[in-house]
Predicted model as a PDB file, atoms N, CA, C, CB and O in Angstrom, pLDDT in the B-factor column:
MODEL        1                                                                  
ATOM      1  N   UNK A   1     -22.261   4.198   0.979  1.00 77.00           N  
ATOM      2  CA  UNK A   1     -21.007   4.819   0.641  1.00 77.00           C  
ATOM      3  C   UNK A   1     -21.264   6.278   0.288  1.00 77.00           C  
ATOM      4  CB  UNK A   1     -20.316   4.073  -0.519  1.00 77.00           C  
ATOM      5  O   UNK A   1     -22.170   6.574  -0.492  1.00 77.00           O  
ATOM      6  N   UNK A   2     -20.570   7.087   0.784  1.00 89.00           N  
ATOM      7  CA  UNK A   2     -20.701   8.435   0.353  1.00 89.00           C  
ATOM      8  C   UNK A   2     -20.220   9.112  -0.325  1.00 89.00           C  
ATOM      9  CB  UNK A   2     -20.672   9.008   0.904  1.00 89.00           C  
ATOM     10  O   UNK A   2     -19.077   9.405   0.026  1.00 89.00           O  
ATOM     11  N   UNK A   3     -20.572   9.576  -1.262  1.00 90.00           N  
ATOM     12  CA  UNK A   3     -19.888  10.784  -2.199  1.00 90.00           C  
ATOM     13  C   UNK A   3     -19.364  11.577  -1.794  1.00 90.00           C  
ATOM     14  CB  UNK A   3     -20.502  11.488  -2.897  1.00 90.00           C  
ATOM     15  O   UNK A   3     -19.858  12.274  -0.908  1.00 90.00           O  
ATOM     16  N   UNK A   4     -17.435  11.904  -2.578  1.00 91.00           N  
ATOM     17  CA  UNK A   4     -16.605  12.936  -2.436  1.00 91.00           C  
ATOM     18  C   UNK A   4     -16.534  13.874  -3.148  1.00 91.00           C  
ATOM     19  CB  UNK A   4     -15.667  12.664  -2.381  1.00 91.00           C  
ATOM     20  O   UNK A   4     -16.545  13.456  -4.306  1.00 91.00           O  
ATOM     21  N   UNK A   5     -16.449  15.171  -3.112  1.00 94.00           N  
ATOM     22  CA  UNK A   5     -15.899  15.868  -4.359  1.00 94.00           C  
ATOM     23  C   UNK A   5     -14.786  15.846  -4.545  1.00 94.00           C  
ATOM     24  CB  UNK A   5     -16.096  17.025  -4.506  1.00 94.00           C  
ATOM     25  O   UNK A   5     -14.271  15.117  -3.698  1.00 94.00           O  
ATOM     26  N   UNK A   6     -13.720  16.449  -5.536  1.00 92.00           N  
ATOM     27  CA  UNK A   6     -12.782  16.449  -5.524  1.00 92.00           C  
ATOM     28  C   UNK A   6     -12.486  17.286  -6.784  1.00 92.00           C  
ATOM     29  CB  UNK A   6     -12.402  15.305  -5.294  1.00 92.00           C  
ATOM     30  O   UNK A   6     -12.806  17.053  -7.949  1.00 92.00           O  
ATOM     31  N   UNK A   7     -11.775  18.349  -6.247  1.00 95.00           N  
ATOM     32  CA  UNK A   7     -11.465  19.621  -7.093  1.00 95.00           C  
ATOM     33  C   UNK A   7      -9.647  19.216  -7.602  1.00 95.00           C  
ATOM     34  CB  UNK A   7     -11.695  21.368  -5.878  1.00 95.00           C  
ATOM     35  O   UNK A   7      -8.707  18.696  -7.001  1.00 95.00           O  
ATOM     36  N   UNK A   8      -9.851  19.833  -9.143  1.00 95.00           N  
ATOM     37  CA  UNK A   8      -8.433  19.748  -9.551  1.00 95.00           C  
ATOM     38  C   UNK A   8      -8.299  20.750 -10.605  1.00 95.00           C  
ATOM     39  CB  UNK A   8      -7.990  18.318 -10.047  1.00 95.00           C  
ATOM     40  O   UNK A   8      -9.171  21.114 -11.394  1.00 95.00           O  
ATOM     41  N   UNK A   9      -6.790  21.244 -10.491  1.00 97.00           N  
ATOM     42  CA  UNK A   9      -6.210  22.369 -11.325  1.00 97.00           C  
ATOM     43  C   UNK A   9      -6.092  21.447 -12.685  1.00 97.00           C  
ATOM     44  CB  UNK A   9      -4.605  23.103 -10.674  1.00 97.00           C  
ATOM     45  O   UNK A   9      -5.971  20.238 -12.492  1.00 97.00           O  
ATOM     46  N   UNK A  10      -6.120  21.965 -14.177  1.00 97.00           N  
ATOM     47  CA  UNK A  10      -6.042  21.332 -15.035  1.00 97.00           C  
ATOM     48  C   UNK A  10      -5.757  22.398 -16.446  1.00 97.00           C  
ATOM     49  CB  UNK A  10      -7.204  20.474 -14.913  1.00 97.00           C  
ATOM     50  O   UNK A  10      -6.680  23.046 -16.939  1.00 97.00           O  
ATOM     51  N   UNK A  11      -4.939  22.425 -16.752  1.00 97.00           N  
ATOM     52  CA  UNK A  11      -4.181  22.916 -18.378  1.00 97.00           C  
ATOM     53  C   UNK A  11      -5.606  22.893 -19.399  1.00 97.00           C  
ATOM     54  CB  UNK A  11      -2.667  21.407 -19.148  1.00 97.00           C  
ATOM     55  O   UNK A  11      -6.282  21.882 -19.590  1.00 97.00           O  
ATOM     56  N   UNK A  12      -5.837  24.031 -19.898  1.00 98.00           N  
ATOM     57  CA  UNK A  12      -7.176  23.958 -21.119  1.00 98.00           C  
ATOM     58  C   UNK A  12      -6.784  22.959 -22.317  1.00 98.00           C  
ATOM     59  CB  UNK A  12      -7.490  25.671 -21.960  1.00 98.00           C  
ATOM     60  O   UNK A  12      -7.681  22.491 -23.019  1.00 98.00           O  
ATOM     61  N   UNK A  13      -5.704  22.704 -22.498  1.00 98.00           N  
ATOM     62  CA  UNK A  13      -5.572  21.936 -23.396  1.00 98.00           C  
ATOM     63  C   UNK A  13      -5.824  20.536 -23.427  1.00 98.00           C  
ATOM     64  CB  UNK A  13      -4.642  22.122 -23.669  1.00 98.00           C  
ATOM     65  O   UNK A  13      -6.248  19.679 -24.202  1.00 98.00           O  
ATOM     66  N   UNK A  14      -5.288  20.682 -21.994  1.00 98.00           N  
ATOM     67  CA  UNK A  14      -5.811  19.306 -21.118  1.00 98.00           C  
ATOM     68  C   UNK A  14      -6.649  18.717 -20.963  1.00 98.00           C  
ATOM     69  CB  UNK A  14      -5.831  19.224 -20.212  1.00 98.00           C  
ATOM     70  O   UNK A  14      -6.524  17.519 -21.218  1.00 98.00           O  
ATOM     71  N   UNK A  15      -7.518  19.045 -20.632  1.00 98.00           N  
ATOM     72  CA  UNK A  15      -8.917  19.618 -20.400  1.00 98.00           C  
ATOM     73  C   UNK A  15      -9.693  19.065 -21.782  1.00 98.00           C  
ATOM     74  CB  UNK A  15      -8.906  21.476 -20.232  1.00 98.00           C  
ATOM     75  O   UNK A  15     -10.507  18.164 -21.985  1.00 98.00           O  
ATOM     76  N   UNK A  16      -9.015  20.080 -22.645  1.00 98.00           N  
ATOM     77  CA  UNK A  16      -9.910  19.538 -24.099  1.00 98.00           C  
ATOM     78  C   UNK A  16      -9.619  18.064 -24.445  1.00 98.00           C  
ATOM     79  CB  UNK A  16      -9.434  20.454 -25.598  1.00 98.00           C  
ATOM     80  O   UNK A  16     -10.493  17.293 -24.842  1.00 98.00           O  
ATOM     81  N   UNK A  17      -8.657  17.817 -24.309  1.00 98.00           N  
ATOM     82  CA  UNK A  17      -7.939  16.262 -24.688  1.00 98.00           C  
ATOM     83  C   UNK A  17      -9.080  15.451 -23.621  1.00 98.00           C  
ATOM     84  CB  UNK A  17      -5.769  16.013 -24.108  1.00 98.00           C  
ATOM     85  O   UNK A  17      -9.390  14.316 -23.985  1.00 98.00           O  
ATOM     86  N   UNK A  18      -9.599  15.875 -22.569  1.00 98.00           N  
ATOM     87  CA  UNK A  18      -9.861  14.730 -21.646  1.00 98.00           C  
ATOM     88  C   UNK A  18     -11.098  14.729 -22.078  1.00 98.00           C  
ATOM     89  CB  UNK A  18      -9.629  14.811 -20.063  1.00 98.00           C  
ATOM     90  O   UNK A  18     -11.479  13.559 -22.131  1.00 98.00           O  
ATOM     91  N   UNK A  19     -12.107  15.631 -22.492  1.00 98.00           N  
ATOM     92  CA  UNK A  19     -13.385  15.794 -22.925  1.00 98.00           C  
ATOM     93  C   UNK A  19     -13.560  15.132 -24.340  1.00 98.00           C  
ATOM     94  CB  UNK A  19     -13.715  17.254 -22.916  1.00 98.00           C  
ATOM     95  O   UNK A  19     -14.566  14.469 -24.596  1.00 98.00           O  
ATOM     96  N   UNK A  20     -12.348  15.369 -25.435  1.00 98.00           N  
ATOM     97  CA  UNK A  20     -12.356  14.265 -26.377  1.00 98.00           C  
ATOM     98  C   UNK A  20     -12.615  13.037 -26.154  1.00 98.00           C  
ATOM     99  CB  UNK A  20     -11.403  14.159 -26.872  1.00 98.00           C  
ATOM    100  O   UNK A  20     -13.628  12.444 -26.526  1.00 98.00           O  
ATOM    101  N   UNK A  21     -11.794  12.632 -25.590  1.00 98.00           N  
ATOM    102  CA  UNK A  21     -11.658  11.399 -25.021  1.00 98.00           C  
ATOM    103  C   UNK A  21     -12.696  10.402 -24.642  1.00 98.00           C  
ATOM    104  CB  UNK A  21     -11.078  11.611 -24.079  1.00 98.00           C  
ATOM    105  O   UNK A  21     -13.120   9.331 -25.075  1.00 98.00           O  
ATOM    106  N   UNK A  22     -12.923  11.199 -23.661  1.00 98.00           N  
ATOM    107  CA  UNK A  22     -14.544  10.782 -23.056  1.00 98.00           C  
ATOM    108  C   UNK A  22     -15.544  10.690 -23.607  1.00 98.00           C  
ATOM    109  CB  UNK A  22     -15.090  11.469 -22.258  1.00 98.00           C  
ATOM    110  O   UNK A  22     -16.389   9.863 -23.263  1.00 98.00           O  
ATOM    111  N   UNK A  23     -15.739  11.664 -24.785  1.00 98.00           N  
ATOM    112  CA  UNK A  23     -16.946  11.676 -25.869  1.00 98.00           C  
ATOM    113  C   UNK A  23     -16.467  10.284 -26.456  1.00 98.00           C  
ATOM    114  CB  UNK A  23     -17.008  13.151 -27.144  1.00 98.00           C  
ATOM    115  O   UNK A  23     -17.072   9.218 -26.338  1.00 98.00           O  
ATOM    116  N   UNK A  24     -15.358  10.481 -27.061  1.00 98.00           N  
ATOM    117  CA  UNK A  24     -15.243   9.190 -27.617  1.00 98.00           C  
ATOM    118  C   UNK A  24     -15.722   7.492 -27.276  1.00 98.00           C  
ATOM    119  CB  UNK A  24     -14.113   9.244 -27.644  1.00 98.00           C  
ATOM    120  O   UNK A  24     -16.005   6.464 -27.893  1.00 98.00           O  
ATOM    121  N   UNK A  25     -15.599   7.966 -25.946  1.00 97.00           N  
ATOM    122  CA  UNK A  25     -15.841   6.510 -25.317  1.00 97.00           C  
ATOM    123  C   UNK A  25     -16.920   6.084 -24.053  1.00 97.00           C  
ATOM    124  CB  UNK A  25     -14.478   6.132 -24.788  1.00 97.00           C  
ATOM    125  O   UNK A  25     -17.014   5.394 -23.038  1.00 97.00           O  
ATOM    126  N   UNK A  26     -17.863   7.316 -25.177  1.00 98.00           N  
ATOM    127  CA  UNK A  26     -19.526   7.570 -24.320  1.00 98.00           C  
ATOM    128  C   UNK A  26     -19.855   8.493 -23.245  1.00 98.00           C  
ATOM    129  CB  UNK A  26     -19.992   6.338 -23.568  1.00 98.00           C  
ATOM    130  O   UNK A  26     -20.985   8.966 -23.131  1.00 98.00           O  
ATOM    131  N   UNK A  27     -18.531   8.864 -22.153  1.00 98.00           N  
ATOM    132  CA  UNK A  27     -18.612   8.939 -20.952  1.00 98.00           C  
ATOM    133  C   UNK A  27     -18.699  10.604 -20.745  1.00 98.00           C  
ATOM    134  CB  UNK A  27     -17.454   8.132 -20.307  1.00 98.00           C  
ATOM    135  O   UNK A  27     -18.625  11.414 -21.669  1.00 98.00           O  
ATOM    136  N   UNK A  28     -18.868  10.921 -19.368  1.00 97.00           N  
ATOM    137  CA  UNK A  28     -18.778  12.503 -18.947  1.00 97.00           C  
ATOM    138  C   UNK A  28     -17.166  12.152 -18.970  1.00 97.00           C  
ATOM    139  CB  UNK A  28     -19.663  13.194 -17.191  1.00 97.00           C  
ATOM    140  O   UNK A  28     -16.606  11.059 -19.059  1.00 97.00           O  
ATOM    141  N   UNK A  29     -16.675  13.371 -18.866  1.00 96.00           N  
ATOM    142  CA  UNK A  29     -15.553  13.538 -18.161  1.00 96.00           C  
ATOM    143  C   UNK A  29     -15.734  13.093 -16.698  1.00 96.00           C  
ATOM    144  CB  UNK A  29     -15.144  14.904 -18.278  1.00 96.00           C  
ATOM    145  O   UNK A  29     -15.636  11.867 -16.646  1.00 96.00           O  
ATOM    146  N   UNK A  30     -15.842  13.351 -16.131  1.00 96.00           N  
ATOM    147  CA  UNK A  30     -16.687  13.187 -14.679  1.00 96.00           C  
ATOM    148  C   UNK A  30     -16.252  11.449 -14.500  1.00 96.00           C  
ATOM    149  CB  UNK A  30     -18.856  13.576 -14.849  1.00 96.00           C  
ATOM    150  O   UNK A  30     -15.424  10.964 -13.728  1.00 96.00           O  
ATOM    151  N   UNK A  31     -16.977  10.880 -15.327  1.00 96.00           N  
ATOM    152  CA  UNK A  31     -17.129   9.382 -15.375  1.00 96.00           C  
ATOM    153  C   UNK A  31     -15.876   8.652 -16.066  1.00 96.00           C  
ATOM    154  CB  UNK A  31     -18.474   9.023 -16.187  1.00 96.00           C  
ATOM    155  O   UNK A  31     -15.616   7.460 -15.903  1.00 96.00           O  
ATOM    156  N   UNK A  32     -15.030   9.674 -16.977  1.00 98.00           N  
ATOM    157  CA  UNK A  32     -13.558   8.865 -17.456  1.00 98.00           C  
ATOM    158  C   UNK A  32     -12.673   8.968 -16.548  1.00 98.00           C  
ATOM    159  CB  UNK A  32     -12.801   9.375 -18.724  1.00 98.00           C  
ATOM    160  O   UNK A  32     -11.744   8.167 -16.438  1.00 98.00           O  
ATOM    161  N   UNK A  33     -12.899  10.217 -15.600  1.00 97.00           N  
ATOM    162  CA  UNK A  33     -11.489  10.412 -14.970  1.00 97.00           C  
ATOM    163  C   UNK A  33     -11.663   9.139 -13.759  1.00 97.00           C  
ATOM    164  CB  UNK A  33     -11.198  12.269 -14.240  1.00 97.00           C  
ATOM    165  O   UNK A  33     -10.666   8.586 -13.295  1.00 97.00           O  
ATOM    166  N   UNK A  34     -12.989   8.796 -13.359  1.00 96.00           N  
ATOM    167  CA  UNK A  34     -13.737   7.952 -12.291  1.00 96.00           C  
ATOM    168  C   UNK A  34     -13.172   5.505 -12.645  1.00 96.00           C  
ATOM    169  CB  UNK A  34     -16.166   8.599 -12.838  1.00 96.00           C  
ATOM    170  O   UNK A  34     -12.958   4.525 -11.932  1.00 96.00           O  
ATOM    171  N   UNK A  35     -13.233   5.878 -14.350  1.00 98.00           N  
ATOM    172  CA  UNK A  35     -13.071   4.884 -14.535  1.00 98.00           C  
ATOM    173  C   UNK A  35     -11.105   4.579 -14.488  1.00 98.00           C  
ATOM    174  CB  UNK A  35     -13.981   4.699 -15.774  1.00 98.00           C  
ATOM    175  O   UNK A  35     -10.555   3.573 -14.041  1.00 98.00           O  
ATOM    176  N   UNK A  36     -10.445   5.778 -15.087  1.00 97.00           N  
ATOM    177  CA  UNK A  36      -9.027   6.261 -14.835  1.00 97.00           C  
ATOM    178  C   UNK A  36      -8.800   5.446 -13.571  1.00 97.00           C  
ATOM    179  CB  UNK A  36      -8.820   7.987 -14.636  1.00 97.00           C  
ATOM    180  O   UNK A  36      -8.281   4.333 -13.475  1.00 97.00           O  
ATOM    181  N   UNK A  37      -9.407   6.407 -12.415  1.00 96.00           N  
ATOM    182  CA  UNK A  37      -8.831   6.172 -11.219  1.00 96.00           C  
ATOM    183  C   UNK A  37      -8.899   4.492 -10.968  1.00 96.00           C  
ATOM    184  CB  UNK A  37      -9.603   7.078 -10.101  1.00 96.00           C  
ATOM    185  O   UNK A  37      -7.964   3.704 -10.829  1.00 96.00           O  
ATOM    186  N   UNK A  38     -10.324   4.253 -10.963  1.00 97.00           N  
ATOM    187  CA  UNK A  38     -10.348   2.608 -10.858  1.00 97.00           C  
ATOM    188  C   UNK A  38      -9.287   2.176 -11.694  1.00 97.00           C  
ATOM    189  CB  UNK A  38     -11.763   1.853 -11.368  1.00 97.00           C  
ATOM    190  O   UNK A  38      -8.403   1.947 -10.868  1.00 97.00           O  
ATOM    191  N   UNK A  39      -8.826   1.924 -12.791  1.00 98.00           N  
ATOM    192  CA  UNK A  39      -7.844   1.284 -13.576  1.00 98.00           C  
ATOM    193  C   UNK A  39      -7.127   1.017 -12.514  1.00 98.00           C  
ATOM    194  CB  UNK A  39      -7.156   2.001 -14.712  1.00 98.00           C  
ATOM    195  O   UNK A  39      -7.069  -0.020 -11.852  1.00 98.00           O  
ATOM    196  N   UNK A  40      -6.302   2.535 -12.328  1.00 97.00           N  
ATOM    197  CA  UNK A  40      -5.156   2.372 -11.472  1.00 97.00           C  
ATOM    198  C   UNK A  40      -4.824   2.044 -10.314  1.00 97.00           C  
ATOM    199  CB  UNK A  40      -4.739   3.063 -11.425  1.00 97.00           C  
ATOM    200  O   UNK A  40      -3.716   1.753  -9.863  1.00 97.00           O  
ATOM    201  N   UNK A  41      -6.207   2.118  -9.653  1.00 94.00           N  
ATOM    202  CA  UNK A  41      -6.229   1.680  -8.384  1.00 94.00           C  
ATOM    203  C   UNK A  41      -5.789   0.416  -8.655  1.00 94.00           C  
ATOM    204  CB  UNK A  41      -7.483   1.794  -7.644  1.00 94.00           C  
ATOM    205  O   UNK A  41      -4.736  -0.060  -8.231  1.00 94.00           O  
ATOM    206  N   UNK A  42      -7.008  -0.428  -9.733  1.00 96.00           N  
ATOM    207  CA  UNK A  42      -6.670  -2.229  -9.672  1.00 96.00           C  
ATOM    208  C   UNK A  42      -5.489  -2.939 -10.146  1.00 96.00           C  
ATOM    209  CB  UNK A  42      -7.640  -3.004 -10.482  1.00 96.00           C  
ATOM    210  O   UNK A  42      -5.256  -4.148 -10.163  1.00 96.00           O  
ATOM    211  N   UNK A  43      -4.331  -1.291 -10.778  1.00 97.00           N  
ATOM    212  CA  UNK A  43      -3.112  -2.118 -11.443  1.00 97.00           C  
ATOM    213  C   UNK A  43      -2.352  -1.590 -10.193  1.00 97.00           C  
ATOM    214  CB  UNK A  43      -2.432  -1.691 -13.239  1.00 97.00           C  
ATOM    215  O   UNK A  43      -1.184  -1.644 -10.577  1.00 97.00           O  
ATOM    216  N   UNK A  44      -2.335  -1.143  -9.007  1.00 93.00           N  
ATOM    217  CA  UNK A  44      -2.150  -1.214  -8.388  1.00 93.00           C  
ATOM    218  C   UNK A  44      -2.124  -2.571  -7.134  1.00 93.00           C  
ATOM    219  CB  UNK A  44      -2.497  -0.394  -8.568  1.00 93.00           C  
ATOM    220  O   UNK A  44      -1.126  -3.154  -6.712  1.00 93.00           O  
ATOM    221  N   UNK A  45      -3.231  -2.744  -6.843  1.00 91.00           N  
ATOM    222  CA  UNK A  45      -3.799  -3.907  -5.977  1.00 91.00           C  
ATOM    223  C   UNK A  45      -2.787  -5.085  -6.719  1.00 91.00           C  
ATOM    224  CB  UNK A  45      -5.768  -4.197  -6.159  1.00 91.00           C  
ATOM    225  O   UNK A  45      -1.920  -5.811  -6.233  1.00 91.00           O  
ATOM    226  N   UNK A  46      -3.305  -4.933  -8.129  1.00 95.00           N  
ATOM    227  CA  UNK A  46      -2.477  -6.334  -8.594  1.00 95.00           C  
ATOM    228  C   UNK A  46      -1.129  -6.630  -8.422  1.00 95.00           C  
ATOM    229  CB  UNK A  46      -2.515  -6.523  -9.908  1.00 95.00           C  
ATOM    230  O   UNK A  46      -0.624  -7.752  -8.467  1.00 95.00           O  
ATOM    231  N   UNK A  47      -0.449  -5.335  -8.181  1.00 93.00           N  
ATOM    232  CA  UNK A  47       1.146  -5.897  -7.782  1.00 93.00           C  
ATOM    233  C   UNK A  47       1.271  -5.530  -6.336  1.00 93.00           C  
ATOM    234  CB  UNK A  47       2.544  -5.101  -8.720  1.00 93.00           C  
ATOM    235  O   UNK A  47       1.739  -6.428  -5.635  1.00 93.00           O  
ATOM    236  N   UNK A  48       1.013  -4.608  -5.839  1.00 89.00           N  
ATOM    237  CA  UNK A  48       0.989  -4.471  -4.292  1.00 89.00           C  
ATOM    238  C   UNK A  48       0.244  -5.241  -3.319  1.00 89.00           C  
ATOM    239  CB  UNK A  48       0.605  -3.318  -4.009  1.00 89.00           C  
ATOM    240  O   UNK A  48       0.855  -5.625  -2.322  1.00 89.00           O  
ATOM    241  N   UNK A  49      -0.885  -5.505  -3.443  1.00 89.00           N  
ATOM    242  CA  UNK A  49      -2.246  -6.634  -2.744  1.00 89.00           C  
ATOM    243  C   UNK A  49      -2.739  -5.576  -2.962  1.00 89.00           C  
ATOM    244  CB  UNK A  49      -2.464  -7.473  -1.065  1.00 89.00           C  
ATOM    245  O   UNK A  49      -2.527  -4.717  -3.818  1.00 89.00           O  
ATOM    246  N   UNK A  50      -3.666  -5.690  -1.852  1.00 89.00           N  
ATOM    247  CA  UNK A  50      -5.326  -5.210  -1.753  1.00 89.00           C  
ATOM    248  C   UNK A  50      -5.270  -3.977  -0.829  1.00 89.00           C  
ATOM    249  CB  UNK A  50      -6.488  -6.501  -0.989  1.00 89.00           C  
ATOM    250  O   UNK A  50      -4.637  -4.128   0.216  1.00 89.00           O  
ATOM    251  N   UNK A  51      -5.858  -2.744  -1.070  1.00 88.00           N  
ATOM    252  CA  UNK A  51      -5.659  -1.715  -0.113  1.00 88.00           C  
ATOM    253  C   UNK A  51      -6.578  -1.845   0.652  1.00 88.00           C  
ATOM    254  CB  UNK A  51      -5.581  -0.460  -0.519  1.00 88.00           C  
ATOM    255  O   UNK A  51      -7.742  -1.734   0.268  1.00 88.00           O  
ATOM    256  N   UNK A  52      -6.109  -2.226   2.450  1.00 86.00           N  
ATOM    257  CA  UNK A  52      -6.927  -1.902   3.143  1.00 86.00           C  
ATOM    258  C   UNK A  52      -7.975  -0.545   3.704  1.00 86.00           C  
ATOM    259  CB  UNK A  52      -6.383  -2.295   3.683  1.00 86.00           C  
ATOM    260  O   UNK A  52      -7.407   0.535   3.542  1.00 86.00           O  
ATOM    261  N   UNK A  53      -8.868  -0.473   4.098  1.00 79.00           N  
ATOM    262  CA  UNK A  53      -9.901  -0.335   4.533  1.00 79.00           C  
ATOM    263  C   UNK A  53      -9.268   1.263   5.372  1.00 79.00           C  
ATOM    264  CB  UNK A  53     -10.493  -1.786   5.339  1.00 79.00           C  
ATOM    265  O   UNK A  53     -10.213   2.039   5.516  1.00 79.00           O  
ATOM    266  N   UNK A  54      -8.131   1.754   5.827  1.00 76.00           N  
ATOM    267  CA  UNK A  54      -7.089   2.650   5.819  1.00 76.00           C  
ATOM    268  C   UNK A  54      -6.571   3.417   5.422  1.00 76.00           C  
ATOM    269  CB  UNK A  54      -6.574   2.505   5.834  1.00 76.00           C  
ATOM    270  O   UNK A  54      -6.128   4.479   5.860  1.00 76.00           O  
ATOM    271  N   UNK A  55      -6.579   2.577   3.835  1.00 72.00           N  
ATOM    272  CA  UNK A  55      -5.806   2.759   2.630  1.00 72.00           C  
ATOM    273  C   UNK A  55      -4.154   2.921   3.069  1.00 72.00           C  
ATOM    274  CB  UNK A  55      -6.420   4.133   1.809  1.00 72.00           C  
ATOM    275  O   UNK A  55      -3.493   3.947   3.222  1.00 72.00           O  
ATOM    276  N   UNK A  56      -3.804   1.625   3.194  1.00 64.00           N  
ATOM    277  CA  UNK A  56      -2.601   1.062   3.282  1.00 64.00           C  
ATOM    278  C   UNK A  56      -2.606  -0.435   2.724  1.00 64.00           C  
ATOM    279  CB  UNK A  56      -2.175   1.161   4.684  1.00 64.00           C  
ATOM    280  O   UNK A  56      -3.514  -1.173   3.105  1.00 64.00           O  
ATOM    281  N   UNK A  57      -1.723  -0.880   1.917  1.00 59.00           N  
ATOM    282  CA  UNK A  57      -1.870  -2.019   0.864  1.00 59.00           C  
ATOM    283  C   UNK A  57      -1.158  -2.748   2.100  1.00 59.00           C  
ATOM    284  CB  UNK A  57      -1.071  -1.940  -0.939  1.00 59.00           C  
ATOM    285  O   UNK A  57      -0.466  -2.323   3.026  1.00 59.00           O  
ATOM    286  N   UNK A  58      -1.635  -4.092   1.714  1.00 62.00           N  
ATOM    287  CA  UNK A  58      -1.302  -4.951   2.493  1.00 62.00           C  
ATOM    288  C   UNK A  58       0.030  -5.563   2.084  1.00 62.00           C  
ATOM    289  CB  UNK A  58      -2.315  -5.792   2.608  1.00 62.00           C  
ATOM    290  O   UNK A  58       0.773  -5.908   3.004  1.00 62.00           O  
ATOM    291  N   UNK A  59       0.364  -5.715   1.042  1.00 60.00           N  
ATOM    292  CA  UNK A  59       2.010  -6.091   0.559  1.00 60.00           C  
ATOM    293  C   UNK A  59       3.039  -5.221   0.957  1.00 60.00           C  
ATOM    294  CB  UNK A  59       2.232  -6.104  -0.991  1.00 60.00           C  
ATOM    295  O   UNK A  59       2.895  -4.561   1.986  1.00 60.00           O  
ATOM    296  N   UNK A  60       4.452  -5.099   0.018  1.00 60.00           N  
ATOM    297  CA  UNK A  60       5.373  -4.963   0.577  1.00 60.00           C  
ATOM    298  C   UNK A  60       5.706  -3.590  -0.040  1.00 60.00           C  
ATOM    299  CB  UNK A  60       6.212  -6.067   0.517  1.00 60.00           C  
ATOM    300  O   UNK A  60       6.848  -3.255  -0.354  1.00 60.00           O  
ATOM    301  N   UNK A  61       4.340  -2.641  -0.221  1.00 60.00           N  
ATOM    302  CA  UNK A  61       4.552  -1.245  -0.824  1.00 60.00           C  
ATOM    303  C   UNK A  61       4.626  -0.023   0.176  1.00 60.00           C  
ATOM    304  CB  UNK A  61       3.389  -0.963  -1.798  1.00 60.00           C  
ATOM    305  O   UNK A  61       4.008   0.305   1.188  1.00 60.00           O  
ATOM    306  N   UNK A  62       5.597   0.467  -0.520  1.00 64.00           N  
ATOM    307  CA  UNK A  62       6.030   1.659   0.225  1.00 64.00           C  
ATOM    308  C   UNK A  62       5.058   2.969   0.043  1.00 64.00           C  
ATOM    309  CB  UNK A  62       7.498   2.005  -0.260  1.00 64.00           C  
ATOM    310  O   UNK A  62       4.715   3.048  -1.137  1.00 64.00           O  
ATOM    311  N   UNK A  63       4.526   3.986   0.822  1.00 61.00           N  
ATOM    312  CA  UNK A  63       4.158   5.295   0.257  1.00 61.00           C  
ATOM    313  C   UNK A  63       5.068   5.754  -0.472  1.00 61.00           C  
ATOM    314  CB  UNK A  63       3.860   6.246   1.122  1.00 61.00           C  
ATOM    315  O   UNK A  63       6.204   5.377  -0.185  1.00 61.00           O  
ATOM    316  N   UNK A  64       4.963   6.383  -1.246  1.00 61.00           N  
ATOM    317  CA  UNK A  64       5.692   7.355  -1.719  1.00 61.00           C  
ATOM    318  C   UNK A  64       5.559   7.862  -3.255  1.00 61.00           C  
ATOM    319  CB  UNK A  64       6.909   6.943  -1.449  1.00 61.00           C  
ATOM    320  O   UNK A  64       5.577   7.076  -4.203  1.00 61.00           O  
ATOM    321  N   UNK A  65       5.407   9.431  -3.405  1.00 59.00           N  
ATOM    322  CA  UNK A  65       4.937  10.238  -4.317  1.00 59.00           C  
ATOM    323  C   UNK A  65       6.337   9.678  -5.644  1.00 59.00           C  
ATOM    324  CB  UNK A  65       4.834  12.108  -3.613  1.00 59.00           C  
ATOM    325  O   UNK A  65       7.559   9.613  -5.508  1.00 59.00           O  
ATOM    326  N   UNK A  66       5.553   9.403  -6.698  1.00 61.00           N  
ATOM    327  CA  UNK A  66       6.208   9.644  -8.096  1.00 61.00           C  
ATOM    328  C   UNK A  66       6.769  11.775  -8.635  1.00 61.00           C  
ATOM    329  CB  UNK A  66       4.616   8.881  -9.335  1.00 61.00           C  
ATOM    330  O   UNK A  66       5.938  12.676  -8.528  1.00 61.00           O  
ATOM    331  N   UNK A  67       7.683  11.938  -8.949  1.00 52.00           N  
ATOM    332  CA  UNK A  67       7.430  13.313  -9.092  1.00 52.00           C  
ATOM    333  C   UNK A  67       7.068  13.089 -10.563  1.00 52.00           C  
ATOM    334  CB  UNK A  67       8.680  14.401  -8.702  1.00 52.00           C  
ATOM    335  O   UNK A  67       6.729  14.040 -11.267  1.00 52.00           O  
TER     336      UNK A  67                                                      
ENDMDL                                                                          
END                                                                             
């Protein structure tokens, strides 16, 4: 499996809150925002199914951006 980067704009305040955070609960930042994403991915899967291999869920979910 290969490693992505992935660059993001982020508020300093923001920023500080997320580095709290992470200290708090051992991790880099790097590694909270990593465990973040997994969360959501899997509270995802759990009501939509399983995202294929595509990345298109196999249930009855629609794309579409939250604003």
């Amino acid at each position: 499996m290969a490693i992505k980067s992935v660059s993001i704009r982020i508020d300093d305040k923001l920023l500080d809150k997320l580095h709290y955070v992470a200290d708090y609960e051992g991790r880099s930042a790097n590694s909270h925002i990593l465990v973040l994403v997994r969360d959501s991915i899997n509270q995802f899967e759990a009501e939509h199914g399983p995202i294929l291999e595509g990345g298109r869920p196999t249930g009855s979910a629609r794309a579409s951006r939250k604003s």
